[in-house]
C-alpha positions in Angstrom: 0.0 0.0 0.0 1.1 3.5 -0.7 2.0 5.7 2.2 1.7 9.4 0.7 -0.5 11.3 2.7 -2.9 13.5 0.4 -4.9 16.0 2.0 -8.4 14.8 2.8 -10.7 17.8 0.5 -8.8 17.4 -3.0 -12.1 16.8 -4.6 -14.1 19.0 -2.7 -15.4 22.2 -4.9 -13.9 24.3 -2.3 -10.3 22.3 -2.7 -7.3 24.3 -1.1 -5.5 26.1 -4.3 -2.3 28.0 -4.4 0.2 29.0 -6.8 3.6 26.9 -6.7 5.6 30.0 -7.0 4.0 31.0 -3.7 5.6 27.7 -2.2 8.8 28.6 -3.4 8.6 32.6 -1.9 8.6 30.5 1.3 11.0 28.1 0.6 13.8 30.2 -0.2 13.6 32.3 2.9 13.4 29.5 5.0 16.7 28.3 2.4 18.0 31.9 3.2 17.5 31.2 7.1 19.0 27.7 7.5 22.0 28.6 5.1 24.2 32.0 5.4 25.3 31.8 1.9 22.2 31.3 -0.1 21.8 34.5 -2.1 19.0 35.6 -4.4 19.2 37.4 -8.2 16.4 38.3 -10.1 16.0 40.1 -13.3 13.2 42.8 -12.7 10.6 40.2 -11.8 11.1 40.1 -7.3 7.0 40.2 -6.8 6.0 37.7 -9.4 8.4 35.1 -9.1 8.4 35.6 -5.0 11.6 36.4 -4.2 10.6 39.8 -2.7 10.2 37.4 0.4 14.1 36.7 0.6 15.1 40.7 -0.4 12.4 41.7 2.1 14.4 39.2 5.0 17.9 39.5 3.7 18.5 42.5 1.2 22.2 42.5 1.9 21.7 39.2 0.1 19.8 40.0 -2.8 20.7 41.4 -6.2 18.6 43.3 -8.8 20.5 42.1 -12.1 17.7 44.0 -14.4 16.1 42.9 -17.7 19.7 40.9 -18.9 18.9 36.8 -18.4 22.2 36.3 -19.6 23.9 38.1 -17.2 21.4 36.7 -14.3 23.4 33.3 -14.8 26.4 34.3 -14.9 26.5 36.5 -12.4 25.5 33.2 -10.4 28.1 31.2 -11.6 30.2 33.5 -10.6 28.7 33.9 -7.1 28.7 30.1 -7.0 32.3 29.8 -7.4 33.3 32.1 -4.7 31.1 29.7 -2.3 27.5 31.4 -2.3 24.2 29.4 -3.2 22.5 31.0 -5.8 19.3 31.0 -6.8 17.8 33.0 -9.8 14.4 33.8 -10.9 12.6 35.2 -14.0 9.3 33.7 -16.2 10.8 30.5 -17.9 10.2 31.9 -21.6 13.3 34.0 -20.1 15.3 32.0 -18.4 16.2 29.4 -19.6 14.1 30.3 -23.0 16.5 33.7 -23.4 20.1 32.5 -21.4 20.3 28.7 -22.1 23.9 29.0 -23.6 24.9 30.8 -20.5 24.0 28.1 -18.1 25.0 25.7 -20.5 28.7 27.2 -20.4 28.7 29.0 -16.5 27.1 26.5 -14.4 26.5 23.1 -16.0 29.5 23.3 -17.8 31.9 23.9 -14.1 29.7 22.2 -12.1 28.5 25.3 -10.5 25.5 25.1 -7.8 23.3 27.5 -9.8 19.6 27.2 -9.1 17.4 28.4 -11.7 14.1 28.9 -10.8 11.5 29.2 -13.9 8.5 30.8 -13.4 5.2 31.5 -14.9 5.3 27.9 -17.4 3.2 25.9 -19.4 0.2 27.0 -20.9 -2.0 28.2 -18.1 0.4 31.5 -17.8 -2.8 32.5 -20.0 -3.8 35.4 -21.4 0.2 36.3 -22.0 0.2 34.1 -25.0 2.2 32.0 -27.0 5.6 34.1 -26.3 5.2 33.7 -22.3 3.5 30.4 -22.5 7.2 28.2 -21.9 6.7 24.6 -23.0 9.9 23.6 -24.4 12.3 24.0 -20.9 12.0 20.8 -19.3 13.4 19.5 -22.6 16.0 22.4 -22.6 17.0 21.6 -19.1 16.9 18.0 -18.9 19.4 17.6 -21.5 22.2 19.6 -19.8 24.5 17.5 -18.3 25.0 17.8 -14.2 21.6 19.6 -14.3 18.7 18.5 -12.0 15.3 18.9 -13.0 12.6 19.5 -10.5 8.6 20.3 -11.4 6.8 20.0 -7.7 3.2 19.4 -7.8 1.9 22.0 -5.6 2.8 24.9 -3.4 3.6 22.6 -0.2 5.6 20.8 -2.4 7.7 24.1 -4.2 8.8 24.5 -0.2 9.8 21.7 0.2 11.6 21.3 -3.2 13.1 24.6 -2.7 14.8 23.9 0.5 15.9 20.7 -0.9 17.8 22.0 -3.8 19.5 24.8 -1.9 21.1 22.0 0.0 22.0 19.4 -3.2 25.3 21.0 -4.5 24.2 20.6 -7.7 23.1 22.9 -10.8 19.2 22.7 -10.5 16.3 23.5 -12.2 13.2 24.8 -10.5 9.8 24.8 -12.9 6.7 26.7 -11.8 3.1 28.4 -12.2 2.1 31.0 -12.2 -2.0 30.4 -11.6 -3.5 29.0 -8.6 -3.7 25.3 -8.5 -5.2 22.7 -6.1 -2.7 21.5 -3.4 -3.6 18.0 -3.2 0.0 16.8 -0.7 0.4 18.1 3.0 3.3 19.0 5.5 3.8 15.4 5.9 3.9 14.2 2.6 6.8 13.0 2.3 10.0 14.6 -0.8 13.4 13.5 -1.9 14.8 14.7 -4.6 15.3 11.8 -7.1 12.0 9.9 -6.1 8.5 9.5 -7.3 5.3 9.0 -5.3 2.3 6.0 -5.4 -0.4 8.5 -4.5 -3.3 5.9 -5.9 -3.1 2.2 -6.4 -4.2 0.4 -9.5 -3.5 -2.6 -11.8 -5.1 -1.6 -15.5 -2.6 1.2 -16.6 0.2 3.6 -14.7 -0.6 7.1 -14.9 2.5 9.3 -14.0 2.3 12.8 -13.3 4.6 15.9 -13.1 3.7 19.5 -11.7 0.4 20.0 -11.4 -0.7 17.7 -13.8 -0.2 14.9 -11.0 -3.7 16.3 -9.6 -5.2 16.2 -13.0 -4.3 12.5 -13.2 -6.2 12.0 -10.3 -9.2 13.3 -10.8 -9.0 11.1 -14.2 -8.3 8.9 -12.1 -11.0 8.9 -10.1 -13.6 8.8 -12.5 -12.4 6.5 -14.8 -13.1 4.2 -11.4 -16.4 4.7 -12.2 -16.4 2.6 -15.0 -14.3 0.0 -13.9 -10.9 1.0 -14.2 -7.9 1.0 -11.7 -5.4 2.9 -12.8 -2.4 3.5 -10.1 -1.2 7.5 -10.4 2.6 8.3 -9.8 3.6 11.5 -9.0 7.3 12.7 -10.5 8.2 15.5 -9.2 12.1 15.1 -10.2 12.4 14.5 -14.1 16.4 14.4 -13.4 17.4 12.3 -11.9 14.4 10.0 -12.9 13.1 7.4 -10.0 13.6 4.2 -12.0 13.0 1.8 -10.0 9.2 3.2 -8.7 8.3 3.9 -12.3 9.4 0.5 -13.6 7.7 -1.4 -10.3 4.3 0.4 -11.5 4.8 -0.5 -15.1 5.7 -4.1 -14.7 2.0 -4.3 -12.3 0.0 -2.6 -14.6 1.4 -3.4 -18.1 0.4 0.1 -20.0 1.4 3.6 -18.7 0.2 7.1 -20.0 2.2 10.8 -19.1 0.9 13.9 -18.7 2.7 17.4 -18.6 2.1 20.8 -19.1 4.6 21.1 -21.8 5.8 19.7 -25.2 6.0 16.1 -25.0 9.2 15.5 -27.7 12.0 15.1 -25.2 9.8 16.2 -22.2 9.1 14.5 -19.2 7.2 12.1 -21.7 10.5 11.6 -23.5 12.3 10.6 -20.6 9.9 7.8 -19.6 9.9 6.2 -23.1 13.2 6.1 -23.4 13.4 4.9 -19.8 10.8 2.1 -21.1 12.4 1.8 -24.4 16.1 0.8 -22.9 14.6 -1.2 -19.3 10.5 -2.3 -20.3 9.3 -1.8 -23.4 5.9 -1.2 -22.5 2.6 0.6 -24.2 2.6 4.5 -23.8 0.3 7.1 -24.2 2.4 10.5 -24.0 -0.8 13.3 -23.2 0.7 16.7 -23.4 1.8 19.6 -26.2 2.6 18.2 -29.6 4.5 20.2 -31.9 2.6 23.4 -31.0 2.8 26.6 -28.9 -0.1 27.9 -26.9 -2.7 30.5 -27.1 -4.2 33.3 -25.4 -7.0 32.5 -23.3 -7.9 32.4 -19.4 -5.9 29.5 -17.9 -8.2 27.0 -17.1 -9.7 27.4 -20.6 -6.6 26.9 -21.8 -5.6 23.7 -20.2 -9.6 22.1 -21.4 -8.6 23.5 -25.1 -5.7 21.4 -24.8 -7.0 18.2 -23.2 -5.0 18.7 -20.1 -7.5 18.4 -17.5 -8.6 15.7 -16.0 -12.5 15.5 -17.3 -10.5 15.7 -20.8 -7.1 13.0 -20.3 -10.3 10.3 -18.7 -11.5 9.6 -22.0 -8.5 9.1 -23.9 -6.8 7.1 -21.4 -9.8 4.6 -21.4 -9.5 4.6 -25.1 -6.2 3.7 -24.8 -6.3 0.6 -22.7 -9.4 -0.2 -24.6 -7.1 -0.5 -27.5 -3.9 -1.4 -26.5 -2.8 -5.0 -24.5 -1.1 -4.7 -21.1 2.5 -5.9 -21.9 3.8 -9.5 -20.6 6.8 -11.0 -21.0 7.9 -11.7 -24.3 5.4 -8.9 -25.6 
């Protein structure tokens, strides 16, 4: 049986909802607090990535680079080198979208602590459009060697995540949103870095989650048990380093597997869990995300039905989907 606590009213009209940049305001001063050299840089964006937290608590700490991503990172690398724990923060269709060469060379290159948060991603930025609307950076971020990639699924999570990649010693990758979305995990749910989460037990077809997509699995989730179908949700909140071993223990129960992500799916978090089942289980998958297309303008959560990234919309085509395709077996 799974032992991840999810909070008891994550169905409820009235669930509990919160940005996951929010989580992260909190994080990094509670970061700033248990670590002397954690410092913060931002690029003319403090209130709406929430890092006016940290400059409010520590402004000897904090640095305003301006409207120049490039120079964010490597500024950072530079801090980094002399000792400091960086983190950075701008909308993700900046950084990495506008400085990826920059952390490619200053941080991942010499193994430099860098954080890099990414705010305001995926599709539900809304009515910014196609230009702010960053779908293409887990793939961007993933394939940087040294570089951990970490998407939590709600604000308690962004916390948590936060603190945890202050302390990794590693280049790191921080994705968030910008709206309000359920929190579905609580203050004892537990996080590691480099694992993924059984939050629902099932044996017809994995369903694993990343962001805040996790909570749309579960609501598919749910009502595809309506109908007769058990389908056992993972949450991945680290896309690098990738939890193997829970991923593959699902797969190998359930035979079939479908991802879901806010973002492009070609060499997304649904790219790194077929090659994962390409090379280790080759196994039916059902990659729900963005293919081959930017976003549009629209309110966010008429953005994410357009889509098909909502829960109501991923039940149907998962049950197609197992109503088409065999649960592997040995010697499939």
């Amino acid at each position: 049986m799974t032992h991840y606590q999810l909070r008891d009213d994550i169905f409820s009209d009235d669930v509990a909802q919160e940005p996951t940049r929010a989580g992260f305001g909190r994080g990094l001063k509670k970061a700033g607090e248990q670590h002397d050299n954690v410092v913060a840089l931002c690029a003319d964006l403090t209130e709406s990535t929430q890092m006016h937290l940290f400059r409010e608590e520590f402004p000897e700490r904090f640095i305003e680079i301006g409207v120049a991503e490039q120079n964010l990172v490597t500024v950072a690398s530079g801090l980094a080198r002399a000792g400091k724990i960086p983190f950075t923060s701008s909308y993700a269709a900046f950084s990495p979208g506008r400085n990826w060469e920059q952390i490619r060379t200053t941080a991942t290159l010499n193994e430099q602590p860098v954080k890099i948060v990414g705010s305001h991603a995926g599709v539900s930025v809304g009515p910014d459009g196609a230009t702010h609307q960053m779908l293409e950076d887990i793939a961007l971020m993933r394939v940087l060697p040294h570089m951990v990639v970490v998407v939590p699924g709600d604000s308690v999570e962004a916390e948590k995540a936060t603190q945890a990649i202050a302390a990794n010693g590693k280049p790191s990758y921080l994705r968030l949103a910008r709206e309000k979305t359920p929190i579905f995990s609580t203050n004892e749910s537990p996080f590691e870095l480099g694992k993924a989460y059984v939050l629902r037990e099932g044996q017809d077809v994995t369903l694993l989650g990343t962001g805040t997509m996790t909570y749309q699995l579960l609501k598919a989730a749910k009502q595809l048990a309506e109908f007769g179908v058990f389908a056992e949700v993972v949450h991945v909140p680290t896309i690098k380093p990738l939890d193997e071993d829970t991923i593959l223990s699902s797969v190998r129960k359930t035979g079939r597997a479908v991802t879901a992500e806010e973002a492009q799916v070609a060499a997304g978090f649904g790219g790194a869990v077929a090659e994962l089942l390409g090379e280790k289980l080759p196994t039916p998958l059902r990659r729900i995300g963005m293919y081959d297309r930017f976003g549009e303008s629209g309110a966010p959560n008429e953005l994410l039905d357009h889509f098909g990234l909502t829960g109501e919309k991923m039940a149907p085509v998962i049950q197609e989907f197992i109503n088409t395709t065999p649960q592997y077996h040995k010697g499939f």
